[in-house]
N, C-alpha and C positions, 0 to 999 in steps of 0.2 A: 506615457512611461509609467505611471502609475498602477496602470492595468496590467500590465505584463507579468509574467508567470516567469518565475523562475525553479523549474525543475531542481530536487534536492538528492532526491532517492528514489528509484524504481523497482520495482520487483519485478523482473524480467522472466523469471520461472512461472510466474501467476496463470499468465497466460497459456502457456504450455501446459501447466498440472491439470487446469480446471478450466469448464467454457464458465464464463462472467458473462450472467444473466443479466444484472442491472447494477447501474456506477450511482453513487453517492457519494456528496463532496462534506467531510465533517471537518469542524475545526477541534485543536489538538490543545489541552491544559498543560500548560508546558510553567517549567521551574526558568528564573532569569537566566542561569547558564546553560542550559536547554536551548532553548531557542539562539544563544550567539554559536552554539556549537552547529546548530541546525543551518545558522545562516551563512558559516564557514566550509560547509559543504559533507560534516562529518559522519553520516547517520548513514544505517543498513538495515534493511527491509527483510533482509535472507531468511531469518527464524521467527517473523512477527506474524501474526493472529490475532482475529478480533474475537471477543470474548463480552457475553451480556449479562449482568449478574445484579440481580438488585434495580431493575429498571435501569442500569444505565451501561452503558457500552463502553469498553475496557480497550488501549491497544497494549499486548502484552509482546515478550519477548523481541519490539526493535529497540536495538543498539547505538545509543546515541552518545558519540565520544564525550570526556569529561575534558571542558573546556579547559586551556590550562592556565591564563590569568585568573580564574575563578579561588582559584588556593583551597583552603579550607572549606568553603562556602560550595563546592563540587555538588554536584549529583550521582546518584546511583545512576551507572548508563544501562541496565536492564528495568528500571521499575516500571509498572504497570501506569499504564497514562490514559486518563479519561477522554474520553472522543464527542467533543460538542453536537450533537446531533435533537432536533428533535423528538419532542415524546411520540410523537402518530409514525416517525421513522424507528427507531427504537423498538415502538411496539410492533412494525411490521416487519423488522429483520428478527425480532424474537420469533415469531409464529413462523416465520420463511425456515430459519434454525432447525425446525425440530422437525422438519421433514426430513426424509432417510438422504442423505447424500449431499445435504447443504449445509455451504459452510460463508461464514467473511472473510473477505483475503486484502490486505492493504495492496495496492497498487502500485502506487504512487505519492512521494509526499514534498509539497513544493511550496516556494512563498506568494502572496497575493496580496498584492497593497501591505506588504509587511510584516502579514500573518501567518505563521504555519497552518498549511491545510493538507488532510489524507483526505487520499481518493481512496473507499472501500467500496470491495464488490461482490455483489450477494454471489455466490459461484458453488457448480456444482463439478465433482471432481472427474475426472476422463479414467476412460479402462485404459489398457497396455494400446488395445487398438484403434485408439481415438489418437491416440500419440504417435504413434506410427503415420494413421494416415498424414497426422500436422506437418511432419518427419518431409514425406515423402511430397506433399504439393508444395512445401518450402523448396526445396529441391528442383519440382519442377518448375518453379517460378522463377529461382535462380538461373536454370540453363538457359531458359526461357532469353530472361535479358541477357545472357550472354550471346546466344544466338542474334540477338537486336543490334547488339552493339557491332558485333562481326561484321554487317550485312551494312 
């Protein structure tokens, strides 16, 4: 029971926008009422981005509601939140970065023995036509099982 994964937030577009080349699992510097809002199920992935400045890796723009027993002692639910990663990963999502077309996308952000942890993933973004074809073998996979189930 202790191993188990508990799912918080998904970025369900991720996949869709961009093929995700390679998964990394960081842990999240998080404020006391951060994390009970985290473990309440409150947080959105929708507008988040990872960002490297200064050797160290940023998650910027996810949404993490303001706990409401917290009173006064609240968090800013937009601020910038550091991403526990090490230096030899750091330094190679920095150089991966600066090629034309590559970006970090959070994934997914879940608890683990307790802990908040993001899934980020090095990813490069799809044309109009990459999205289509996704579009379109989603599609045929769906008739597909409908046709299974029919029969």
């Amino acid at each position: 029971m202790a191993n188990e994964i508990k799912v918080v937030a998904t970025n369900r577009k991720a996949s869709f926008e961009y093929f995700l080349l390679e998964i990394f699992e960081a842990g999240l510097a998080l404020q006391g009422s951060e994390i009970k809002s985290i473990r309440a199920g409150k947080m959105s992935l929708a507008e988040a981005y990872v960002d490297i400045q200064n050797g160290e890796a940023w998650l910027r723009g996810a949404h993490i509601a303001p706990y409401d027993q917290a009173g006064r002692f609240n968090h800013d639910p937009l601020r910038p939140r550091r991403l526990l990663l090490t230096k030899r990963e750091i330094r190679y999502l920095a150089n991966a970065v600066r090629q034309k077309g590559m970006t970090i996308v959070p994934t997914r952000v879940y608890l683990k023995k307790g802990r908040a942890k993001i899934e980020i993933a090095l990813a490069r973004g799809k044309k109009l036509y990459d999205k289509r074809a996704a579009i379109a073998q989603r599609d045929a996979e769906r008739h597909l099982e409908r046709e299974m189930r029919i029969r």
